[in-house]
Structure formats: C-alpha cells, structure tokens
C-alpha positions as CSV (number, residue, x, y, z in Angstrom):
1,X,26.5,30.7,41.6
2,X,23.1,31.9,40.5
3,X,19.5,30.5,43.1
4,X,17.1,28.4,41.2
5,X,14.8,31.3,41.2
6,X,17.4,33.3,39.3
7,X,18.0,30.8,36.6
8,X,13.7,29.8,35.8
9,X,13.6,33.7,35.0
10,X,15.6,32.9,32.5
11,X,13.9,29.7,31.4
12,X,10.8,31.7,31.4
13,X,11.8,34.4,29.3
14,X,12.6,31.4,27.0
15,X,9.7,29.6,27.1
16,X,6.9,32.1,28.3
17,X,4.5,30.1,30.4
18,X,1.8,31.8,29.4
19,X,2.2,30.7,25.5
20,X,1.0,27.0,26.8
21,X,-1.7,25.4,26.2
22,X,-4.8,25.5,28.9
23,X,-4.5,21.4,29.3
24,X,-0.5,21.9,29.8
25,X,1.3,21.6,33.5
26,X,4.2,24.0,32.7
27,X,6.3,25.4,35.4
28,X,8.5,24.1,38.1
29,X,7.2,20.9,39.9
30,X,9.6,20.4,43.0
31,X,12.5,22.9,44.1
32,X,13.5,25.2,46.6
33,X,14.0,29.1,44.9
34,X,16.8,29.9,46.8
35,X,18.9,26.7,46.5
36,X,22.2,27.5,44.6
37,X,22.2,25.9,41.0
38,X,26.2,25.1,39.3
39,X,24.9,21.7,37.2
40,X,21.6,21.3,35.0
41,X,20.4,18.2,33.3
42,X,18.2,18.6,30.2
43,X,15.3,15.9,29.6
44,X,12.6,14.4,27.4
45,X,10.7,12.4,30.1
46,X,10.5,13.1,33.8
47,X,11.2,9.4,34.7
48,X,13.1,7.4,37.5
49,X,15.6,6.5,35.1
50,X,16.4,10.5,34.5
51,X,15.7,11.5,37.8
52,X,19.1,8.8,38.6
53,X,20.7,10.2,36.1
54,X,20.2,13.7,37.5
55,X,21.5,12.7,40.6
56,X,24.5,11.4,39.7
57,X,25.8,14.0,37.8
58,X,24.9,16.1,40.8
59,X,22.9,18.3,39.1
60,X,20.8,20.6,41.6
61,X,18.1,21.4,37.9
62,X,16.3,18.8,36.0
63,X,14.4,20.9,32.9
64,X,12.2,18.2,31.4
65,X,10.1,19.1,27.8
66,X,7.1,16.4,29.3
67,X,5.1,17.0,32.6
68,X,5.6,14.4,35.1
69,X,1.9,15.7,36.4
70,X,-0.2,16.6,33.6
71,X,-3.6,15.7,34.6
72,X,-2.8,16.7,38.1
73,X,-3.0,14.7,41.6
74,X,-3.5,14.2,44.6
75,X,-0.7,12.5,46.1
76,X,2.5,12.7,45.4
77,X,3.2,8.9,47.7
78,X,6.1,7.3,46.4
79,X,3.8,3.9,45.7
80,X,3.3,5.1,42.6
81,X,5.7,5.9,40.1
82,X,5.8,9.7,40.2
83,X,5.6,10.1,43.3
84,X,8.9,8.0,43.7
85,X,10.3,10.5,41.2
86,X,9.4,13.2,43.4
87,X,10.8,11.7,46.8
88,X,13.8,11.1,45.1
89,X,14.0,14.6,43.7
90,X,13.5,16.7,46.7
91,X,15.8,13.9,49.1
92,X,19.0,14.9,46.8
93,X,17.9,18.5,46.5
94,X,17.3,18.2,42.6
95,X,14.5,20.7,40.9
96,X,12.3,19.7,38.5
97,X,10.9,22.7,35.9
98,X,9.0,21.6,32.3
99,X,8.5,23.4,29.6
100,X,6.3,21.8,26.9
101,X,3.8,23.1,24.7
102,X,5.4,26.5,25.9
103,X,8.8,25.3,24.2
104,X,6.9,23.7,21.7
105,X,5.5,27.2,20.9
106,X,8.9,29.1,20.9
107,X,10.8,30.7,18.4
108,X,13.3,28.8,18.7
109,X,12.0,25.9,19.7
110,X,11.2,22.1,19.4
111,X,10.6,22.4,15.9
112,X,13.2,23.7,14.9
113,X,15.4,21.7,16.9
114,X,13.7,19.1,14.9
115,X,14.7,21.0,11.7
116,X,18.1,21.7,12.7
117,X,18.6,17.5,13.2
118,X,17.7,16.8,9.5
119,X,19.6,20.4,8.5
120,X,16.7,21.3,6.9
121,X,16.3,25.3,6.0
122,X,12.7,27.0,8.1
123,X,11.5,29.1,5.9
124,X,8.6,29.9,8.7
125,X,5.8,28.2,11.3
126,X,3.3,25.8,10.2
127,X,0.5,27.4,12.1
128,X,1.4,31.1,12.2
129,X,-1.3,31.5,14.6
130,X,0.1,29.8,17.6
131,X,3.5,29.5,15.9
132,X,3.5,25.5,15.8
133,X,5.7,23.6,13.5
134,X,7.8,24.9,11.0
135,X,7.7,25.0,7.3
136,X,11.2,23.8,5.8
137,X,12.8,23.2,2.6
138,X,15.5,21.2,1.3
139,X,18.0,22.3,-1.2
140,X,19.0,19.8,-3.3
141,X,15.5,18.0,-3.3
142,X,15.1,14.4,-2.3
143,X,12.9,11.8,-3.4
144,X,10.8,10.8,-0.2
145,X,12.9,7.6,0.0
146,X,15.9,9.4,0.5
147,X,14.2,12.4,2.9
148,X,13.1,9.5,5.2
149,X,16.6,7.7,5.2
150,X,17.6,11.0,6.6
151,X,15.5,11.4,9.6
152,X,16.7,7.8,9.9
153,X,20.1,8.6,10.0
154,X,19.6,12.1,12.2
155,X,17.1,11.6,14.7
156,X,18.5,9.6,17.6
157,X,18.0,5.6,17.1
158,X,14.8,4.5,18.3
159,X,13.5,0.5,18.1
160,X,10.3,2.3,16.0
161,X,13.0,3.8,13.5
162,X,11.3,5.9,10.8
163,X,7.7,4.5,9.5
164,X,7.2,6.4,6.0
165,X,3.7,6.6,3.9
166,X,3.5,7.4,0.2
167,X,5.2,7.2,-3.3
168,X,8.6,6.4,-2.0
169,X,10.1,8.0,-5.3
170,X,8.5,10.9,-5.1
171,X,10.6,14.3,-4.9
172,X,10.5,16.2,-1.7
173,X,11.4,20.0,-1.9
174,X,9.2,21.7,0.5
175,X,8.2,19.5,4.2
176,X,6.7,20.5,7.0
177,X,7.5,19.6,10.5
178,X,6.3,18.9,14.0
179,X,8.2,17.2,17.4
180,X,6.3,15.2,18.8
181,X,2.8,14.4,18.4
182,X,1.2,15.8,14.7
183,X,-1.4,14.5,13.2
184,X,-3.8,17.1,14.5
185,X,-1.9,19.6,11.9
186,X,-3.1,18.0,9.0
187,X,-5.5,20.6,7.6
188,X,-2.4,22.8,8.5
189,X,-0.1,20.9,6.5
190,X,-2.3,20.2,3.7
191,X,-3.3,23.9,3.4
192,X,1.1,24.4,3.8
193,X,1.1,22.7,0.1
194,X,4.3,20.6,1.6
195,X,5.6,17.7,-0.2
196,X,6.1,15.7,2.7
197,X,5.1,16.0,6.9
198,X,7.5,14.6,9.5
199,X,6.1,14.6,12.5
200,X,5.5,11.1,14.8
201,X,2.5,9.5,17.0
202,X,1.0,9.3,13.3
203,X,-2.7,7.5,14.1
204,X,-4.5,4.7,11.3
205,X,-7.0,7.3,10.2
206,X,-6.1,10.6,10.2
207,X,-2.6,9.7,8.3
208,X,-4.6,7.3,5.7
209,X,-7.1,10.5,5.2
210,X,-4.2,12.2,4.2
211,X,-2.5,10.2,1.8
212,X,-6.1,10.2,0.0
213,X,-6.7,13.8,0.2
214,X,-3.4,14.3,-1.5
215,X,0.0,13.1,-2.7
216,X,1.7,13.7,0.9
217,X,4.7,11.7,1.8
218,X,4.2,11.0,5.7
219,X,7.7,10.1,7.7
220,X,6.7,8.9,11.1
221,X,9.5,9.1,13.8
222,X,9.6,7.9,17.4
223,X,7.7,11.0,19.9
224,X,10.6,10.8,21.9
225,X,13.3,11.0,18.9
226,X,11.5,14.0,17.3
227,X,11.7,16.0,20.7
228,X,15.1,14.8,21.8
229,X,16.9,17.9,19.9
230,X,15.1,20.3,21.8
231,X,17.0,19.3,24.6
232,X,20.4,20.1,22.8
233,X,19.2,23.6,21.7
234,X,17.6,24.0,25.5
235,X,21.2,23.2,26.7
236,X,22.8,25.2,24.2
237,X,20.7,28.4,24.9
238,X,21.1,27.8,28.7
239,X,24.8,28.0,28.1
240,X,24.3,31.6,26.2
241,X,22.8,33.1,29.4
242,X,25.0,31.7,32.0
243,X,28.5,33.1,29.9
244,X,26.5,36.2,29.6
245,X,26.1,36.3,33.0
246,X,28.9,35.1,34.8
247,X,27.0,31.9,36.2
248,X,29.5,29.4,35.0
249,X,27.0,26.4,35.0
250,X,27.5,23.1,33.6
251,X,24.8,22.3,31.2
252,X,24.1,18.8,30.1
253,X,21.8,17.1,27.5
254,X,20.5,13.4,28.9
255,X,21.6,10.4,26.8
256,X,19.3,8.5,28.2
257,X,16.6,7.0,25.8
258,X,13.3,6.7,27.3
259,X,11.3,6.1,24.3
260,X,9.2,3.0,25.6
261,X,9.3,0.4,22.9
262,X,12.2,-1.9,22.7
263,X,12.1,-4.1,20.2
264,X,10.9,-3.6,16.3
265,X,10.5,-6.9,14.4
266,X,9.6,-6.1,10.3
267,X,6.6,-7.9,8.8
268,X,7.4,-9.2,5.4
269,X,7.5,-6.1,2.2
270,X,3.4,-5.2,2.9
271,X,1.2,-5.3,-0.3
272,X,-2.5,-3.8,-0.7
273,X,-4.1,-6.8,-0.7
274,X,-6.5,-8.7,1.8
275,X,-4.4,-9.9,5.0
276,X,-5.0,-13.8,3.9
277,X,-4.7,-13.1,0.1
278,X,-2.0,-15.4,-1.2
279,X,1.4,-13.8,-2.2
C-alpha cells in the first residue's frame, strides 16, 4: 500500500504544479505524507457534501479540480464552512490535494476530458502558449442546434442545462472548447476561426461582443458539468499508475453534483424586441 507522499509524486508528474497560474492554490491542503493510501475519491468542489462522501467510502485521498482556499486565510475554525471541511478531513484521516489551472493546463487534461464527453476529435490547444482549451472537430458536421443538443445529452444533467447563442441552423464543423470558465478566450477563439465555442460561466457582454464580431455559435454549459469529466480521466489515469505499480488502489469518481443552482424555470420563446413590446 503506497504513503500519500508516494501517490502526490505521481499526481504531480500529472499535473506539474508549477504550470498554474500565479493566483491558483494548487497542492495538497490537509494530509499526513506518510499515512497509507488503498481508496481515492475524485472531485469537482471541495465541499461538506464531498468531504461526507469521502468518508464514507473510506477513502484516506480526496483530489479535488477547485481549491477549497484560493484567496488564502487565516483560520481554518470550523464556524465557517471550510474550516468545517477541514476538521472533518483531518478527524477521519482523509487528504485533501487540488489540481486546477495545473490540470486545466495538462495534456491530457480538463479540456479534453471535455472533448472526450461530446466525442469530439482535438485536433490541438486553443492557446498553444499556455496550452488551454482544445481545438476540436466534428465529423459528420452538425448544425449548432444539433451540436448543443449534444453537450445536452453528454455533459452531466445540470438545472442550467445547455444555454446556446447564434443561428441555431448554422453548421458546426470546427469548435473550440474550454471546462470551466471561458469567456476570457474570446480573442483566442475568434482568432481559432471555430464555428462554435463551448465553454460555460459565459458573461452578458463579452458573449454578445462575440456574436457581433462574428457568426460564432456560443453553447453555454453548467462550470461544474464542463469540469466533471476531468474527474473520470483523473480516475482513470490514477488507475494506470497504481496497476503499473503494484499499488492496487480503488479509484473513484464522485457522483455527487455540486453545481449550486437547483431549479431552471424557461421564460416564454425570447424575441429581439423591447422587454414590454407586445407579442
């Protein structure tokens, strides 16, 4: 049975800490290195309801793709929220390690989990420069319509569902794609020549300045459904190294969805037209 340090070398390797971004909080949060690890639990979100899940699977490794600190503190009391997650943690012996913009900035990694979901073919990164997103295509095409009923029927159900922006009959051959939040990649994707961006946490303005710079079909997914593959492909590459190395440990992917919203009513079909013009 491999320590905890033995199996973060690994998870490093992975996900090189370094590769994050300045802002990030990478890295292991809670855990003793020389505790013995048999049981690991793969996570979106650090929260109470994972942390319980953790601990009763008995998992002694929580690997979570969001910080649970990323602005820092100082306090970890368990009146707060966190800080609960964290007493409950180290009292049942269960580490907590992220890997975020690190994994986002893999090859392989949450984007082309993301890809992989919606069997969509990378063809390379959105931003070779840090190695963000992926560039993907789809053979047969699809008119946007159907692309986005896709990502509807792929991505794990969310009460958001799949928001989509553009001409709806449209064909979609080559899209670009981003877990998690993407609307900073614009000037990536519009330089990409895509057809259509999938990404999610898509803001007013920066998604209606795209549609008016150019024909691009927008498909908006939950933040937490886009980044929810990584998890299986985390899992799955975990798995790799512990039959290579003799660890035997049970990997498992959290079906617990902590995306926050849960309900999603529909307003009536939308048209371009003052709110209080008549229909």
């Amino acid at each position: 049975m491999p320590r905890l340090t033995e199996v973060l070398a690994e998870l490093d390797a992975l996900w090189p800490p370094e590769r994050a971004e300045q802002w990030d909080a990478v890295g292991t949060v809670c855990g003793d290195p020389d505790a013995e690890v048999d049981r690991v639990l793969f996570a979106v979100d650090p929260v109470q309801e994972v942390a319980d899940e953790a601990i009763a699977l008995g998992a002694q490794l929580l690997v979570t793709h969001h910080p649970l600190y990323l602005r820092g503190t100082t306090t970890v009391a368990a009146s707060h929220f966190k800080g609960r997650v964290v007493h409950t943690l180290i009292k049942h012996d269960v580490a907590l390690h992220v890997a975020h913009t690190n994994a986002d900035t893999a090859d392989p990694g949450v984007s082309d989990a993301l890809a992989g979901a919606l069997d969509l073919r990378v063809v390379g990164p959105l931003v070779p420069e840090n190695g963000l997103g992926r560039i993907c295509e789809l053979d047969p095409p699809e008119t946007l319509r159907e692309f986005a009923a896709r990502a509807a029927r792929r991505l794990p159900a969310t009460a958001q569902g799949i928001r989509v922006a553009g001409d709806l009959d449209a064909p979609v051959r080559r899209v670009a794609v981003s877990g998690g939040s993407g609307d900073s990649l614009f000037d990536a994707v519009r330089a990409a020549g895509v057809d259509a961006f999938l990404t999610a946490d898509l803001r007013h303005h920066p998604a209606s300045e795209a549609t008016q710079h150019t024909p691009l079909g927008l498909v908006d997914a939950a933040h937490w459904a886009t980044e929810w593959p990584w998890c299986q492909l985390a899992a799955a590459q975990l798995d790799e190294i512990s039959d290579r190395r003799g660890w035997n440990l049970r990997v498992h992917v959290s079906k617990t969805v902590t995306d926050p919203w849960a309900a999603h009513h529909t307003s009536p079909v939308a048209h371009h037209t003052s709110p209080g013009a008549p229909n």
